[in-house]
C-alpha positions, 0 to 999 in steps of 0.5 A: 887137630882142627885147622882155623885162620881167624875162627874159619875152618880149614877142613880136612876135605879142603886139604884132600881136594888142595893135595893134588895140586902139590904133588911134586913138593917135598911135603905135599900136606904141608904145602896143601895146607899153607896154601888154603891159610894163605887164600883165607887170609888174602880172601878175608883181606880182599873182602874187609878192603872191599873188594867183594867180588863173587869170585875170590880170584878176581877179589885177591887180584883186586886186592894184590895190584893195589896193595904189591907195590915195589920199584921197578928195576932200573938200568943202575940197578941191573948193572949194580947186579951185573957187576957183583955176579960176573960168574953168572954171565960166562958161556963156555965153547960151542960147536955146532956139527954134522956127522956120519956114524957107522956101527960096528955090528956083532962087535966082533974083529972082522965086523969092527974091520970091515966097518972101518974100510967102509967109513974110510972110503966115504971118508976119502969121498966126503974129503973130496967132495965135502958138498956131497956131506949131507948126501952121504949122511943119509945115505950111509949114518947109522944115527937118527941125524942122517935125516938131517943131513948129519946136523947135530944142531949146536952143543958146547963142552961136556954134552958129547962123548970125550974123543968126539968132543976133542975132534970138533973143538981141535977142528976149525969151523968149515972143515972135516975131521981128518981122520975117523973119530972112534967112540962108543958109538962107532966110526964117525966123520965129522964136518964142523960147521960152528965154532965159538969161543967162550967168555963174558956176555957183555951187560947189553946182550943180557940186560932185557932178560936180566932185568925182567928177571930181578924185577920178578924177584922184587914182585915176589919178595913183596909178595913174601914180606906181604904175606908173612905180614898177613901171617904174623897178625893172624890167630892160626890154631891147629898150624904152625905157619912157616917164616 
């Protein structure tokens, strides 16, 4: 059936040409096609406002900066939302850790033995010596990190592996692990360098990000209560717009 916004066509040409830009929606067609009766309905807006210009996307600009207005989020505002949403500003544990690995190879007995006598060694180094971590990271890790000295980089609970996630957050900040931790992986010695506990992130330290975030959420509610209003005045034949 035949698509029209007020008497203008909306061919199927335009769809198949709109689609690949909605490729990863549920509905790549529906979405197609809602978006080429919105541009007909802000285009035919812009041009009855006056707003004439050769290029449609500076003309719908033009038309949106003067009709989309909404109050800018204030202070109150933010610690209004601040207040109502405490679960949405918590931050669990975080580590931060070097590491040494040392893969057991051919999974067999001896193999698994011998590799554990070799982590046990450096492991009597590196507790003499800690400043020498880094060194025999990369010198005796099996994992990609030994070019980094061990670093992991910063992680909280839940992205390691159970038996080294216990090992670093029952560690504090500044040690070695004393003994080997055992995973999947293998043999690991473990020199935390971070430890922070979690808990509520006061209104300061998210206020600049929170309130860019709600007056974002205010520009798009106007823009969906001014389009549903250019929705619902329009004779659409062919398609049945959503609210």
């Amino acid at each position: 059936m035949t698509i029209t916004v007020n008497g203008v066509e909306i061919t199927e040409a335009m769809v198949q040409a709109e689609l690949p830009n909605h490729e990863q929606t549920p509905s790549p067609r529906d979405a197609a096609v809602q978006q080429l009766v919105l541009h007909q309905l802000l285009l035919a807006k812009a041009r009855a406002s006056g707003f004439d210009n050769a290029n449609e996307g500076e003309a719908i600009g033009a038309l949106l900066d003067k009709e989309l207005q909404f109050a800018p989020v204030d202070e109150a505002a933010c610690e209004a939302y601040y207040n109502a949403h405490p679960e949405y500003f918590r931050q669990g544990d975080s580590a931060a850790a070097n590491h040494i690995l040392f893969k057991a190879e051919g999974g067999d007995e001896l193999a698994k033995s011998l590799t554990r006598a070799k982590a046990e060694g450096v492991l009597a180094e590196v507790q003499a010596n800690p400043g020498r971590f880094a060194d025999l990271a990369r010198e005796h890790s099996s994992c990609p990190s030994s070019q980094q000295g061990g670093a992991l980089g910063q992680f909280g609970r839940g992205q390691m592996v159970p038996e080294f996630e216990q090992a670093v957050f029952g560690t504090d900040a500044g040690n070695i692990t004393p003994n080997l931790v055992e995973t999947q992986f293998g043999y690991h010695i473990i020199q935390v360098t971070e430890r922070s506990e979690g808990g509520q992130i006061s209104l300061e330290d998210v206020k600049p990000r929170l309130q860019q975030y709600l007056n974002e959420m205010a520009a798009r509610q106007a823009m969906h209560d001014y389009l549903n209003t250019l929705v619902q005045a329009a004779d659409i034949k062919g398609y049945n717009m959503p609210a």
